[in-house]
C-alpha positions as CSV (number, residue, x, y, z in Angstrom):
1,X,14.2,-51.1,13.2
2,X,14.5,-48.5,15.5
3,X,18.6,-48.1,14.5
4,X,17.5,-47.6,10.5
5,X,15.3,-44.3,11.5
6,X,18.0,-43.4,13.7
7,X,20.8,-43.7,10.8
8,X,18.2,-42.3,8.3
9,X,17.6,-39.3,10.4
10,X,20.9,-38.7,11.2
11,X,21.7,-39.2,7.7
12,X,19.3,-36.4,6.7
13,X,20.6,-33.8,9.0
14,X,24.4,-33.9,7.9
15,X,23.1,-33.5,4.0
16,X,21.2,-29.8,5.8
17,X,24.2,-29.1,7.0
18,X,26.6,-29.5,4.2
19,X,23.7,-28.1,1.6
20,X,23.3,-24.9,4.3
21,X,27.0,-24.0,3.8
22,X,27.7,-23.9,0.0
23,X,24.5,-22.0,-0.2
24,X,24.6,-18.5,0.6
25,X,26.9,-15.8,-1.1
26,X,26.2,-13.0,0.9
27,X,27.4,-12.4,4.5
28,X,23.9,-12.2,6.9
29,X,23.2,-8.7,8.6
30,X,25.4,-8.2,12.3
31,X,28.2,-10.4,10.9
32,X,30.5,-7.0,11.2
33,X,29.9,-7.1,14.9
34,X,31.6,-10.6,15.0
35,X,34.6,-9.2,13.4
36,X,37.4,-8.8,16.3
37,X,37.9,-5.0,17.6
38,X,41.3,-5.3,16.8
39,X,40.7,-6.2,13.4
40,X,38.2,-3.3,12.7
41,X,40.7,-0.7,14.2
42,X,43.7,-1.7,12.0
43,X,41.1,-1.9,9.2
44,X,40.7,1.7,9.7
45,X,43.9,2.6,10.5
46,X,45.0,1.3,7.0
47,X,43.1,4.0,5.2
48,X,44.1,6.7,7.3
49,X,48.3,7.7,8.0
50,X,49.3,7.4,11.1
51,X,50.4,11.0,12.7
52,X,53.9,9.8,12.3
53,X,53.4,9.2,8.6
54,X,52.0,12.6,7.7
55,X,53.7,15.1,6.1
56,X,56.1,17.1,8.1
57,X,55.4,20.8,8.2
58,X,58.0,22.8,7.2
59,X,60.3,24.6,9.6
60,X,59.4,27.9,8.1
61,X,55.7,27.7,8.2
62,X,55.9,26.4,11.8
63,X,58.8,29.0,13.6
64,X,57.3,31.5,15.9
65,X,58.5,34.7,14.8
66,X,61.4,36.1,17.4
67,X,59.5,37.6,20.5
68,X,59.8,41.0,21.5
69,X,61.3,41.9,24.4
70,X,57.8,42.3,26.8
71,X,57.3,45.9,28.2
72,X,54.7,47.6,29.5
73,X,54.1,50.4,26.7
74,X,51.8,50.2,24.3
75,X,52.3,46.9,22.4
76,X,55.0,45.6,24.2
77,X,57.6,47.9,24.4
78,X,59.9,49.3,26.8
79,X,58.6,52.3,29.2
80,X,61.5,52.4,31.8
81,X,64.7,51.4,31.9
82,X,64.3,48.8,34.2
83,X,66.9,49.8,37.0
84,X,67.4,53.0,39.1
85,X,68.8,54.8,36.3
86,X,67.3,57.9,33.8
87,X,67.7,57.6,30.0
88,X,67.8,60.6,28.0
89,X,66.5,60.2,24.3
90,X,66.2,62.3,21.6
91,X,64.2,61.7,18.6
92,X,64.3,63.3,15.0
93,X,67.7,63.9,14.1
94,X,70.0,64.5,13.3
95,X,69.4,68.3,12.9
96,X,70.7,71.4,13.0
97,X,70.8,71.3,16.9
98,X,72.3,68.0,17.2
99,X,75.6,69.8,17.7
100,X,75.0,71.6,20.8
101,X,72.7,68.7,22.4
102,X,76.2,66.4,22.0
103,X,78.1,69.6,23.4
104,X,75.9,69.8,26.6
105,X,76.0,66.1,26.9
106,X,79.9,65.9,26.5
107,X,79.8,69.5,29.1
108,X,78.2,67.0,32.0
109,X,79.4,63.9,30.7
110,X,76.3,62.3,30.0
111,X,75.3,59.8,27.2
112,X,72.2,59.7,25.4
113,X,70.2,57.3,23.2
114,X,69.5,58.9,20.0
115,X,66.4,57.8,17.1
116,X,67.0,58.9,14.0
117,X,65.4,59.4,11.0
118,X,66.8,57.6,7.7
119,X,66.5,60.3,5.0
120,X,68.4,62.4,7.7
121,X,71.1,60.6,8.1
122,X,73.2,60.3,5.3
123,X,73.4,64.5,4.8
124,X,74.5,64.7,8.8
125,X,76.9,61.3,8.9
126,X,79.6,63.1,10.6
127,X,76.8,63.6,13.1
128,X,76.4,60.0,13.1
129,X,80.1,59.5,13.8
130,X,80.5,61.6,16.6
131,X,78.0,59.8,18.4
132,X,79.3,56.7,18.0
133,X,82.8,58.1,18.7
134,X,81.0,59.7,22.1
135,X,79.5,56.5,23.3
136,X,76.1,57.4,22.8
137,X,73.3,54.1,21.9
138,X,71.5,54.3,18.1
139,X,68.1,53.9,17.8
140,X,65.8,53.5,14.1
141,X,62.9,56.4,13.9
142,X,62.3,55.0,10.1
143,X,63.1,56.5,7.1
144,X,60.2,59.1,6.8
145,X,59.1,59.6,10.5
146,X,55.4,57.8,8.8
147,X,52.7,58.0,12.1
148,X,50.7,55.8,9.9
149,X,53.4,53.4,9.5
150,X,51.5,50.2,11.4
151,X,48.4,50.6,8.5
152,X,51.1,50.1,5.8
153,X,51.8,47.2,3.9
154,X,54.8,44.5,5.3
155,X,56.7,45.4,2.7
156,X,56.9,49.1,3.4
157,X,57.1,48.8,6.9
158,X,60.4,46.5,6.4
159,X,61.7,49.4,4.3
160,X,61.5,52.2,6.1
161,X,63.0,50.2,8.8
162,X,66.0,48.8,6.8
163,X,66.7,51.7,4.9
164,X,67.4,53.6,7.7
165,X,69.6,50.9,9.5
166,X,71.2,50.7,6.1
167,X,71.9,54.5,6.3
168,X,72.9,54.4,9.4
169,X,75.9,51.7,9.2
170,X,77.2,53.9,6.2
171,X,78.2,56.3,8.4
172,X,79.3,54.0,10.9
173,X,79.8,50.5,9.9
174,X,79.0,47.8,11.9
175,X,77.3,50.3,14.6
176,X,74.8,48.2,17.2
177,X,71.8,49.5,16.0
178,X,69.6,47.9,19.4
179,X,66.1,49.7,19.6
180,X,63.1,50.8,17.8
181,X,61.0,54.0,18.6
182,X,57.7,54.4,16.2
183,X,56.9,57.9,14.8
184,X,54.8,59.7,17.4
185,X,54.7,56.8,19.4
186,X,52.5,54.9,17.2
187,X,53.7,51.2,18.2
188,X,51.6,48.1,16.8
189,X,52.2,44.7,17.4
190,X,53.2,43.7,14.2
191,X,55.5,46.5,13.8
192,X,57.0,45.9,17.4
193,X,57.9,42.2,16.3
194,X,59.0,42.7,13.1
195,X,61.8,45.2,15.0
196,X,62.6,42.3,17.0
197,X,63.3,40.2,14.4
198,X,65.4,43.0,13.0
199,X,66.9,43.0,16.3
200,X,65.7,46.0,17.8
201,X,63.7,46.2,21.2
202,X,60.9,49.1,20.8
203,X,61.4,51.6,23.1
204,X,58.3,54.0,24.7
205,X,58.8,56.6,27.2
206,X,57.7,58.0,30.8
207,X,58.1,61.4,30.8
208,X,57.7,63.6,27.0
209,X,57.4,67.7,27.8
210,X,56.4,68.0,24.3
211,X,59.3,69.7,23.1
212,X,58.5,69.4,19.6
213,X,55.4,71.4,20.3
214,X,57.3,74.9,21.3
215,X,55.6,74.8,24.1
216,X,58.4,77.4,25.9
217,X,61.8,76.4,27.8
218,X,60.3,76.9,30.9
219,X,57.5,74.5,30.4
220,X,60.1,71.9,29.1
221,X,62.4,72.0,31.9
222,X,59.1,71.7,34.7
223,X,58.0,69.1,32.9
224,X,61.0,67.1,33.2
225,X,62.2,67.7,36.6
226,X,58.8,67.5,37.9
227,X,58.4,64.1,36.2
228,X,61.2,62.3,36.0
229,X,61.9,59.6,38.5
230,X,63.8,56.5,38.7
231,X,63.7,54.7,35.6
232,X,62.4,57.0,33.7
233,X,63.2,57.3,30.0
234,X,62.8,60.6,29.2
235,X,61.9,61.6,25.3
236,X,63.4,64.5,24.1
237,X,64.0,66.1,20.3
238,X,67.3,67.5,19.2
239,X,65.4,67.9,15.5
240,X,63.1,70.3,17.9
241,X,64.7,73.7,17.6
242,X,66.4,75.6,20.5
243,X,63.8,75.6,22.7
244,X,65.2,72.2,23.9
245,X,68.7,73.0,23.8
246,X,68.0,75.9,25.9
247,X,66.1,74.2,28.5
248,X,68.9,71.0,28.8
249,X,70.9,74.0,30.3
250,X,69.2,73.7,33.2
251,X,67.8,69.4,33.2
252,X,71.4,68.1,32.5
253,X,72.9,69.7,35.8
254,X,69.3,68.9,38.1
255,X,69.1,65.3,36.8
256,X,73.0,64.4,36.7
257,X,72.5,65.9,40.8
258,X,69.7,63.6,41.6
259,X,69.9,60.4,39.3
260,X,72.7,58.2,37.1
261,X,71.9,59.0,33.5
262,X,72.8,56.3,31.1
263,X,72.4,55.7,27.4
264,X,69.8,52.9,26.6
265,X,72.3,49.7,26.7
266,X,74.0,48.0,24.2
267,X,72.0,44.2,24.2
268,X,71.6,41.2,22.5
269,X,69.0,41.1,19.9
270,X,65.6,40.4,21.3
271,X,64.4,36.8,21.7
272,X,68.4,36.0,21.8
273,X,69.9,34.6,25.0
């Protein structure tokens, strides 16, 4: 009867069915694509940490080093003074002419910023003193006055800087010790943020008669009236000879007529609020 093929029939398919099921082990080619995006994304996310899981880096390997205060000599460092006023330096003492440079500066009442050299301070610290005691700003010059001192390794570099700070503040403990001037104006970026973190801004210069050269006192004193202007720092050497004392006979009473002359400020350490 027509029912019987109908129950055999239907009979037939559910055994296909049920025999179809139980029968293969392996899962058929495109079944990943069925699997929910969801489900493949946390899959994944499983075997890789999450970047809140990772490993923090260490503060140390992470922290800029302190910035240097941005001027426009070379690398960075200071060229003028940054107001109306003139600043007087003096590099490579102290010497045997320090003594009358700080007797002309006391005759017109006019400080001075002065960059020593290490090895040179601790056989002249009454020199060191009487700055201080003056009101005049320190500056590092390094230990050994080394032009070459930016091609030298980190570690030498840091010591020709602390030495000398560490020379200086035995003369005069606790002395702000504020700015950096390289040997022969040699200034690398490395070198200019190392000072910084020191706690030294690098200073350059705008006007340089080449004192140190001999050139004559005549030349010296053109030079510097000719070129000197408002915010000017002006770089002079009291470890010159007496060329320079000579011609700051006639500069101190021109500039102290036509400008305020002021020693380099006392600041916070660059990078510092």
């Amino acid at each position: 009867m027509p029912w019987r093929r109908t129950a055999v029939f239907a009979l037939a398919v559910l055994v296909l069915a049920l025999g179809g099921s139980s029968g293969v082990a392996s899962r058929p080619a495109g079944a990943l694509s069925s699997v929910p995006l969801a489900v493949r994304h946390d899959t994944a996310s499983a075997s890789s940490p999450s970047p809140s899981s990772a490993p923090a880096a260490s503060a140390s390997a992470s922290a800029p080093a302190p910035a240097a205060t941005p001027g426009t000599g070379p690398a960075g460092s200071l060229r003028t003074t940054g107001s109306s006023a003139v600043a007087l330096t003096f590099d490579d003492g102290p010497w045997d002419d320090t003594p009358a440079v700080l007797d002309l500066l006391a005759q017109y009442h006019v400080k001075a910023t002065f960059c020593m050299v290490g090895h040179q301070v601790a056989a002249r610290a009454a020199l060191v003193q009487r700055m201080v005691a003056e009101g005049h700003t320190l500056c590092n010059h390094t230990w050994t006055h080394d032009e070459m001192l930016p091609s030298r390794p980190a570690e030498r570099i840091r010591s020709e800087l602390q030495r000398t700070n560490d020379a200086i503040h035995a003369a005069v403990p606790g002395a702000p010790i504020c700015y950096y001037r390289a040997p022969g104006g040699n200034f690398a970026p490395h070198v200019v943020n190392m000072a910084a973190g020191m706690g030294m801004t690098s200073i350059y210069w705008t006007v340089d008669p080449q004192d140190w050269r001999g050139p004559g006192v005549q030349s010296i004193i053109h030079n510097v009236l000719t070129n000197t202007r408002p915010g000017s720092i002006v770089l002079l050497h009291d470890g010159a000879g007496p060329q320079t004392v000579a011609a700051l006979r006639t500069i101190l009473p021109d500039l102290t007529s036509r400008f305020t002359l002021i020693a380099l400020p006392i600041t916070d350490p660059p990078g510092h609020a």
